[in-house]
C-alpha positions, 0 to 999 in steps of 0.5 A: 521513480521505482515502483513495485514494479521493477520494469517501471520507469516512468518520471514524476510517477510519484504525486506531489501535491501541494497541502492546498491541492490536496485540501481542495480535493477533501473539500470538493471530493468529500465536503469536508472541511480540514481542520488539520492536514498534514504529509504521512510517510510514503513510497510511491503513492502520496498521503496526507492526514486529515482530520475534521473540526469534529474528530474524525480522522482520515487518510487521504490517498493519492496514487501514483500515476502508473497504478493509476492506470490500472483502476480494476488492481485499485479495486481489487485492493479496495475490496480487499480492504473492506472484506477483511473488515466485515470478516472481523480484522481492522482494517482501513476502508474507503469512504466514498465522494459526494457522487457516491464512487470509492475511488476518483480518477482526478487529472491535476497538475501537481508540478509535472504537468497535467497527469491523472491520480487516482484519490480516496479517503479512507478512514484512519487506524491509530498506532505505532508502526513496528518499527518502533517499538522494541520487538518481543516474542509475544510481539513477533508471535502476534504478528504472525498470527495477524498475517496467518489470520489474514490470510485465512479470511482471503482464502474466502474472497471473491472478485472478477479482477482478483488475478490482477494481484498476482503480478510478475515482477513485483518486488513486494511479493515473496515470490520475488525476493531474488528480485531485491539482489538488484539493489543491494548496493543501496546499503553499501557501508551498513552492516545489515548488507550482510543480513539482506545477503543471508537472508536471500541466500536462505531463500535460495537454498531453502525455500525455492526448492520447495516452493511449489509444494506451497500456496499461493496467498493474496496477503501481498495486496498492498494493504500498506500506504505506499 
């Protein structure tokens, strides 16, 4: 299983819970009782929706059992998460358990063996992923203005574990785009192959070269649901 971290070989890293196992989980962790809970799309961490008999709606979130072993990143990230709320961009936040913690290391065994996942819920924002829509100008300029907006209000965030965010290696980071030529072949046979290519080409030639005149920003947090 690969991870952001491209150095990442460990087996079964990514959870696989069981709809019983995680609904125990919402039971025990939250005392709430799923009326409907359900598979979200992911990519090395698992997710489920959940929704209670009254309404609210939430995203369980299982991380993978190797960001799992760094707690303080989760944190990090966590508080990132809020802080951009509080600053006035909806954001998903974290709900926390019955014994009042944002995130609980839990050690299941969910097919591979005893493992430990680190588990919050966090409230659910409504939408369509801008994949799926037909992409317009106005659309990409919101977009745009979104990210610039973002990474303004975490010029301003503070915590003692915010260096963990800079990670070496980390293939999500636009730092690291050269990274991704290791598996282009992955789209051998599509015609956006070439893109991909000319895209880090352009990256090459016209962005390294200048890219220590720019500054680094924290806006590759992770805020997606892997």
């Amino acid at each position: 299983q690969r991870s952001g971290n491209i150095t990442m070989s460990k087996k079964h890293s990514k959870p696989n819970f069981s709809q019983a196992q995680a609904s125990e989980m919402v039971k025990r962790l939250f005392e709430l009782m799923p009326s409907v809970l359900c598979s979200l799309p992911s990519y090395d961490d698992q997710n489920f929706y959940v929704a209670s008999p009254e309404g609210s709606e939430y995203v369980l979130k299982i991380t993978n059992t190797e960001d799992s072993k760094n707690p303080e990143l989760i944190e990090v990230q966590t508080y990132a998460m809020s802080f951009l709320q509080q600053n006035g961009l909806p954001t998903q936040t974290v709900l926390p358990t019955t014994s009042g913690q944002l995130i609980s290391l839990e050690e299941i065994d969910c097919g591979y063996g005893s493992q430990k996942y680190l588990v919050r819920l966090l409230t659910y924002l409504p939408g369509t992923t801008i994949s799926k829509v037909p992409l317009t100008q106005q659309l990409l300029y919101e977009t745009g203005k979104t990210a610039a907006r973002m990474d303004k209000i975490l010029e301003k965030l503070e915590h003692p574990h915010l260096s963990l965010l800079q990670r070496e290696k980390y293939i999500w980071s636009l730092s690291n785009v050269t990274l991704l030529e290791e598996y282009i072949n992955v789209l051998d046979g599509d015609p956006l192959q070439e893109v991909v290519k000319s895209v880090i080409h352009q990256y090459k030639t016209c962005v390294i070269p200048k890219r220590s005149s720019f500054r680094k920003c924290d806006t590759n947090t992770a805020f997606y649901l892997n």
